[in-house]
BALOBA-1460 file (C-alpha; in Angstrom, 3 decimals):
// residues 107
<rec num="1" residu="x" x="117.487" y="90.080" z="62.195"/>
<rec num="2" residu="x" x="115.394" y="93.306" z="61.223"/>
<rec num="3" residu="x" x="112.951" y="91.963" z="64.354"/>
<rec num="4" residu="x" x="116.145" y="91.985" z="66.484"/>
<rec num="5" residu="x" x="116.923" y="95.389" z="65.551"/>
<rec num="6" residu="x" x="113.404" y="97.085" z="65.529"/>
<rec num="7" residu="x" x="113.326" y="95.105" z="69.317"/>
<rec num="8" residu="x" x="116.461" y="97.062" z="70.869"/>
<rec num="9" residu="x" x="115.650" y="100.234" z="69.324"/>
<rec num="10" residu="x" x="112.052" y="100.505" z="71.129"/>
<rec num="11" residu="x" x="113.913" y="99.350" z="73.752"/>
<rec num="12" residu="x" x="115.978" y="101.900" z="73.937"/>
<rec num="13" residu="x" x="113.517" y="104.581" z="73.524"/>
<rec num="14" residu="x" x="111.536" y="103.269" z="76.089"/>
<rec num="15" residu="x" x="114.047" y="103.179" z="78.853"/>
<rec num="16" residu="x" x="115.441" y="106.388" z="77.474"/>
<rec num="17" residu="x" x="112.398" y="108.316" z="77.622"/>
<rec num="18" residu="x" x="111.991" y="109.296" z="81.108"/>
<rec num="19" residu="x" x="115.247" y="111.319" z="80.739"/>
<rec num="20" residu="x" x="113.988" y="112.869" z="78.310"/>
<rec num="21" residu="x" x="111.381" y="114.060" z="80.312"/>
<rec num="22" residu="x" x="113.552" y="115.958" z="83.040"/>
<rec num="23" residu="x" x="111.267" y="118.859" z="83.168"/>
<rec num="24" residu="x" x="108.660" y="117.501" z="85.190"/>
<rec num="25" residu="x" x="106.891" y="120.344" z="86.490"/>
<rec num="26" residu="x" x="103.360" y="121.180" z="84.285"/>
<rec num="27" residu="x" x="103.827" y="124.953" z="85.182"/>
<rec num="28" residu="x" x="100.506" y="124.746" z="87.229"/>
<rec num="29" residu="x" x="102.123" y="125.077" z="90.597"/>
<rec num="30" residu="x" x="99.050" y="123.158" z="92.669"/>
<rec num="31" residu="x" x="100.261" y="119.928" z="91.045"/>
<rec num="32" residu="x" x="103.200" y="117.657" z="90.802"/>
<rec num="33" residu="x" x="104.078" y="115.279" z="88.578"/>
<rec num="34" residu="x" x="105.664" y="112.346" z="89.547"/>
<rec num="35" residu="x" x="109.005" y="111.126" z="86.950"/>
<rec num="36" residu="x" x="109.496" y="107.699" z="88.163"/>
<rec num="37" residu="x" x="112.762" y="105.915" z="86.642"/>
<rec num="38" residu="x" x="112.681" y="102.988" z="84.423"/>
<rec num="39" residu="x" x="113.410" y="100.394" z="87.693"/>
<rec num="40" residu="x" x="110.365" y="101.582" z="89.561"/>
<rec num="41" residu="x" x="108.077" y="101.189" z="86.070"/>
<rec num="42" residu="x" x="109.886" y="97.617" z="85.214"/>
<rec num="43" residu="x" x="109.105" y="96.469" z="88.923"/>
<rec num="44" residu="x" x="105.257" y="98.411" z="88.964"/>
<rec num="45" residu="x" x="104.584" y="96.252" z="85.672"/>
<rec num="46" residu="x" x="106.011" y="92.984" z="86.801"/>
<rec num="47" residu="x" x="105.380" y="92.831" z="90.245"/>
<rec num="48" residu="x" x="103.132" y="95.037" z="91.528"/>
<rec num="49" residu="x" x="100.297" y="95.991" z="89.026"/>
<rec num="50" residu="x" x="99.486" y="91.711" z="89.098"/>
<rec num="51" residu="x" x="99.110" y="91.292" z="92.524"/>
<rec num="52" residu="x" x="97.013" y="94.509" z="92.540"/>
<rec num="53" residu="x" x="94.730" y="93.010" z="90.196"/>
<rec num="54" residu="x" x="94.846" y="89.833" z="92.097"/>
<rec num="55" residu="x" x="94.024" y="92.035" z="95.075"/>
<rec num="56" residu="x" x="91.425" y="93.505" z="93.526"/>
<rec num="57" residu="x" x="89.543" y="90.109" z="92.466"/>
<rec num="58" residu="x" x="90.062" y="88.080" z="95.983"/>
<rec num="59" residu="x" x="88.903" y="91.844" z="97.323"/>
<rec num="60" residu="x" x="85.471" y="91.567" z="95.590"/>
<rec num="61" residu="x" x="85.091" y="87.640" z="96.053"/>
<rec num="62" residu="x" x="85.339" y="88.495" z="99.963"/>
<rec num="63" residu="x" x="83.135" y="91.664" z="99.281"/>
<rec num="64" residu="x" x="80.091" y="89.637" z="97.896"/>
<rec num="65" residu="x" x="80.402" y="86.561" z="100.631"/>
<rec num="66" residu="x" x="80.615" y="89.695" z="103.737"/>
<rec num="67" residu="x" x="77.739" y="91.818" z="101.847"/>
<rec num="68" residu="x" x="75.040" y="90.324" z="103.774"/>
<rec num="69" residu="x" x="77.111" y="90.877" z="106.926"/>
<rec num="70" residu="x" x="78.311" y="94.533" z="106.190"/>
<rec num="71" residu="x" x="74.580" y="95.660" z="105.246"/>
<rec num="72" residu="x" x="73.398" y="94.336" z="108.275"/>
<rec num="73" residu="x" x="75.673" y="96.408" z="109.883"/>
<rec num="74" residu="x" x="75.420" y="99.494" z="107.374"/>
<rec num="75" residu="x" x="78.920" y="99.398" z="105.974"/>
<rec num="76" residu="x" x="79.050" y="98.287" z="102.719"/>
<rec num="77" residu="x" x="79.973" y="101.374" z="101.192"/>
<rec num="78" residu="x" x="83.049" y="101.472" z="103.157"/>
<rec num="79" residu="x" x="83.977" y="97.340" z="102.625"/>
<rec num="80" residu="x" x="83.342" y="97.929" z="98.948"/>
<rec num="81" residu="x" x="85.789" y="101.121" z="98.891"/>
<rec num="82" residu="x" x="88.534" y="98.527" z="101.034"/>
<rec num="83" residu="x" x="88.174" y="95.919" z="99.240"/>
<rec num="84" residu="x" x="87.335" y="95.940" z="95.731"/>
<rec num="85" residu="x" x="87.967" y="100.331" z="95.112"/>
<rec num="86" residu="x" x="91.094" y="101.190" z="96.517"/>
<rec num="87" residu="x" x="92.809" y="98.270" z="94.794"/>
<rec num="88" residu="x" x="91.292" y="98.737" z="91.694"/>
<rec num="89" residu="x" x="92.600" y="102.144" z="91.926"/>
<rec num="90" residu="x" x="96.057" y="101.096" z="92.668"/>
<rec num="91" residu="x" x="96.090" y="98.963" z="89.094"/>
<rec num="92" residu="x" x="94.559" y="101.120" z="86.960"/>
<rec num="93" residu="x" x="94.424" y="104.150" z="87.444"/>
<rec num="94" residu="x" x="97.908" y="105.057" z="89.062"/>
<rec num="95" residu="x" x="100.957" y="105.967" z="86.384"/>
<rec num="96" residu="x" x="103.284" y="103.492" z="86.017"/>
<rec num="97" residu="x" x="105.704" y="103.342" z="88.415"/>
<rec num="98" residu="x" x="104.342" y="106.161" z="90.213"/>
<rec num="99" residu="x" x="103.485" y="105.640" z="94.142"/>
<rec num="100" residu="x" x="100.218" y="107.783" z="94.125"/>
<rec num="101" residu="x" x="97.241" y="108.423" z="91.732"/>
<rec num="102" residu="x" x="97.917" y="110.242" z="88.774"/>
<rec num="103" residu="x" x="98.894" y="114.114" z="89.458"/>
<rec num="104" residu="x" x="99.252" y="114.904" z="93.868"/>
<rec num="105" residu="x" x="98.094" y="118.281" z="94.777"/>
<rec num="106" residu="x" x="101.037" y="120.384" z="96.529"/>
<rec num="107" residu="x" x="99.978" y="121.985" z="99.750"/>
């Protein structure tokens, strides 16, 4: 029982933190923060971040059979950023539940 209860009050916290955190502006005004709700970081965790990292594994499988191809041609910089970088990126270094890396830069 004292499992039970220790489970539904991190619970709790954890899908009442982000309105907690309604202030979501770092006072630096060349970045933004993104506050995702507690949906979008369920879904992100469950959905998205595994086929990322499944993205990011089949990526560099089809990186290292293409490499002799793409330095024939002089592009393996670019296939390696496409397909092994970019979704690498996308699972680990993005916020959960957030669409884009980390902090975005306001124009």
């Amino acid at each position: 029982m004292n499992s039970l209860r220790t489970l539904v009050v991190v619970l709790l916290l954890s899908v009442g933190a982000p309105a907690l955190a309604a202030d979501s502006d770092s006072g630096d005004p060349l970045y933004a923060i993104q506050n995702p709700p507690a949906y979008a970081m369920i879904g992100d965790l469950l959905i998205a971040r595994p086929l990322l990292v499944a993205a990011t594994v089949i990526g560099a499988g089809v990186f290292v059979v293409s490499l002799p191809f793409t330095a024939l041609g002089g592009g393996v910089g670019d296939a390696g950023q496409a397909l092994v970088v970019d979704p690498a990126k996308a699972a680990f270094v993005r916020c959960l539940g957030c669409i884009g890396e980390g902090f975005e830069r306001r124009e």
